[in-house]
C-alpha positions in Angstrom: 0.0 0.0 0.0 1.0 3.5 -0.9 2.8 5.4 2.5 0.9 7.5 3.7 3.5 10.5 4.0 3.4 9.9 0.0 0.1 11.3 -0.2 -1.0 14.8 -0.1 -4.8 15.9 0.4 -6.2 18.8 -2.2 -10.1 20.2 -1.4 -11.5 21.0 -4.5 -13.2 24.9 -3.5 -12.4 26.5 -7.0 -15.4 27.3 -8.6 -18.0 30.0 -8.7 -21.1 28.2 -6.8 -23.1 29.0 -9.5 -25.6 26.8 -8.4 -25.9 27.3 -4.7 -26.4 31.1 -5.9 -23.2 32.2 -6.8 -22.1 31.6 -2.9 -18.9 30.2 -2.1 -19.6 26.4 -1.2 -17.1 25.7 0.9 -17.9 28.1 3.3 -21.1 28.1 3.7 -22.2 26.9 7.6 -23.0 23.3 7.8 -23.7 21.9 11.7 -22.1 24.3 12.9 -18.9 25.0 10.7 -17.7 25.7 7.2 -18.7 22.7 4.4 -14.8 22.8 4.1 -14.5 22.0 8.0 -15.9 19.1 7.5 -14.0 17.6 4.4 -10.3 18.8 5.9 -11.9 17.0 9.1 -12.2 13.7 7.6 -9.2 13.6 4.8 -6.9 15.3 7.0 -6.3 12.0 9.0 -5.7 9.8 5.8 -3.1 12.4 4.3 0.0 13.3 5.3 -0.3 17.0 3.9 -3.4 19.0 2.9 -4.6 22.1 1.0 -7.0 24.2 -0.3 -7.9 24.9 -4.2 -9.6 27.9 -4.1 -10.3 31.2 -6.5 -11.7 33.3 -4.1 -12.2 34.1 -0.3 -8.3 33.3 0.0 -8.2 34.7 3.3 -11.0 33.2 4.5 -9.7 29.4 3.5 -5.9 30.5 4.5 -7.7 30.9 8.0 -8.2 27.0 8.4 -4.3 26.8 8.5 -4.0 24.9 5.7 -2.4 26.1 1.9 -4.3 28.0 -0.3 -3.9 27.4 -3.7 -5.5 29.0 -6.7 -5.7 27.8 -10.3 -2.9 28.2 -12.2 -5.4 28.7 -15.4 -7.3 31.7 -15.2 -11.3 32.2 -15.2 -12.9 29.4 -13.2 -11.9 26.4 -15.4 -13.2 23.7 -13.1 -11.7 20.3 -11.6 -9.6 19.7 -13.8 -7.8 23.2 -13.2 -7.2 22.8 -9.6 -6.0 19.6 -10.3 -3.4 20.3 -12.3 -2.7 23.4 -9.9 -2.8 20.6 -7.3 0.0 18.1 -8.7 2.1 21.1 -9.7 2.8 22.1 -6.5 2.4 19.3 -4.2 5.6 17.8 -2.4 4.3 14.4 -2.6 4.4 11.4 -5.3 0.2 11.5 -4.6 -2.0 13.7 -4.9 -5.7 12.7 -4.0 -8.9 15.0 -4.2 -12.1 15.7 -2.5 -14.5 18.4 -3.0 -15.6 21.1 -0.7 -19.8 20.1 -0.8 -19.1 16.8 0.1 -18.8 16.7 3.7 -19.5 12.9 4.0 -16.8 11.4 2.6 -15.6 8.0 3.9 -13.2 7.6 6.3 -11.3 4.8 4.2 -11.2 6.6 1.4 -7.2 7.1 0.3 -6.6 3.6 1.9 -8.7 1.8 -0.8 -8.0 4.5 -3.4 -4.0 3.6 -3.0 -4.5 -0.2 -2.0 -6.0 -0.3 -6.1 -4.1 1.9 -7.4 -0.5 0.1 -6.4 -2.1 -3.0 -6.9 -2.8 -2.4 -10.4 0.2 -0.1 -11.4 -1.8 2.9 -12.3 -1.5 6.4 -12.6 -4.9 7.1 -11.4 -7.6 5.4 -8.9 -11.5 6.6 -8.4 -14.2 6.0 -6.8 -17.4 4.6 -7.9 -21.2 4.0 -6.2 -23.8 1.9 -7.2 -26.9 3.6 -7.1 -30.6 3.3 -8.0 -31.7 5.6 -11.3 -35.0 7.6 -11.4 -36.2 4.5 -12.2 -35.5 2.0 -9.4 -32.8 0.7 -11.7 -29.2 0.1 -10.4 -26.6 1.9 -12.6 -22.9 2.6 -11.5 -22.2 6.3 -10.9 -18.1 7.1 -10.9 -17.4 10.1 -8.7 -13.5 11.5 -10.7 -13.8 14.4 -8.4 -12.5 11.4 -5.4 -9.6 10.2 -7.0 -5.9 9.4 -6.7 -3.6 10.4 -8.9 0.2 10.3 -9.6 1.9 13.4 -9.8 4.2 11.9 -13.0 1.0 11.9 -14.8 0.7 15.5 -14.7 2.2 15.9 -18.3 -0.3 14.0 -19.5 -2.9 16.2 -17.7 -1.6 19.8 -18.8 -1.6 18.7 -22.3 -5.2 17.6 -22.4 -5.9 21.1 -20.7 -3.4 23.0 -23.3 -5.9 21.6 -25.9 -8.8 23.1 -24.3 -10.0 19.8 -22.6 -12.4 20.1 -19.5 -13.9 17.0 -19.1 -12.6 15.2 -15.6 -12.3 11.8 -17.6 -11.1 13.4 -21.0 -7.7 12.6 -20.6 -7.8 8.9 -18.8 -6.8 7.7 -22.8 -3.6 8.9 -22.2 -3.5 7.2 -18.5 -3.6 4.1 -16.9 -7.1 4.3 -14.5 -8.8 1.9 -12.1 -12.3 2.2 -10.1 -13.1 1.0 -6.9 -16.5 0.5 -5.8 -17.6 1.8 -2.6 -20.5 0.5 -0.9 -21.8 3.6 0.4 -23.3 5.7 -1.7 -24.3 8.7 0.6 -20.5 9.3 1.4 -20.3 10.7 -2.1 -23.5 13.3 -1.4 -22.3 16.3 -2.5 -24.5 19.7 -1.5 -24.9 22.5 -4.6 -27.4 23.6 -3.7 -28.9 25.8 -0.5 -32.0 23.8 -0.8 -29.7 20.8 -0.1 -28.0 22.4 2.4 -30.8 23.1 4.5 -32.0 19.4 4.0 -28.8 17.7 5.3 -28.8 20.6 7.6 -32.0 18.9 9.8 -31.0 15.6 9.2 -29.2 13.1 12.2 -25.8 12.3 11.5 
């Protein structure tokens, strides 16, 4: 399995919140603390480093006393921007990713991510869900955003984006990637909207 001191954490709080009203998601109060809180709360003790991708607020994340680090690309260009921001600057061989909205996310996580990965000799592990579709119908849902990645594969990944690629899984062509299926399908919730937030809000843990 992967070292842990390998690995570095990066919390995925670039974009715009667009659709939680143009408010920044990872900041917004969730039981009691900032959606970001939570995530650094429960990837923090699977990483040996964290930080933040973020394109605003930069004060405000810097205040968690963790990095800050903005896109290299300019004008909110998703993901994939941070990261690429993400495996350009960390110190680590790993770099593994976790959005801000997603406050759930399992405790296991980067053991099972790495455990695959290694296993399998890739540059890239993610996870995956199986869920039920709108109508009762199992499908398998991949969640790219919760992935491991190498930091040699990098080169791979700034190409795709020099060509104007977006797409999270536009550039696993030029990769080696594995999935690993996770049981638990609300660890992967993710909260866009305030709607949502005030639904998990009332909710028991």
């Amino acid at each position: 399995m992967t070292e842990r001191i390998k690995i570095t954490g990066l919390i995925l709080a670039g974009g715009r919140g667009s659709r939680m009203g143009h408010v920044d998601k990872g900041l917004q109060p969730f039981r009691g603390k900032p959606m970001a809180a939570h995530v650094i709360e429960r990837l923090g003790p699977q990483v040996s480093a964290i930080a933040i991708n973020a394109n605003q607020n930069l004060d405000q994340y810097a205040a968690f006393g963790v990095p800050v680090w903005p896109d290299d690309l300019q004008g909110f260009e998703g993901p994939m921007a941070g990261l690429e921001t993400g495996l350009r600057r960390c110190a680590t061989e790993y770099l593994v990713t976790a959005p801000c909205d997603s406050p759930f996310l399992p405790a296991d996580l980067v053991e099972r991510l790495s455990a695959t990965l290694e296993a399998n000799g890739a540059d890239l592990a993610l996870a995956e869900t199986e869920e039920a579709d709108d109508r009762g119908e199992m499908r398998v849902q991949p969640h790219p955003v919760f992935a491991l990645v190498k930091r040699s594969a990098l080169p791979h990944l700034a190409s795709f984006l020099a060509t104007g690629g977006r797409r999270m899984d536009g550039w696993y062509g030029a990769i080696k990637v594995v999935r690993v299926r996770f049981d638990d399908a609300s660890a992967f919730r993710n909260i866009n909207t305030l709607r949502e937030l005030q639904q998990f809000e009332s909710e028991q843990e």
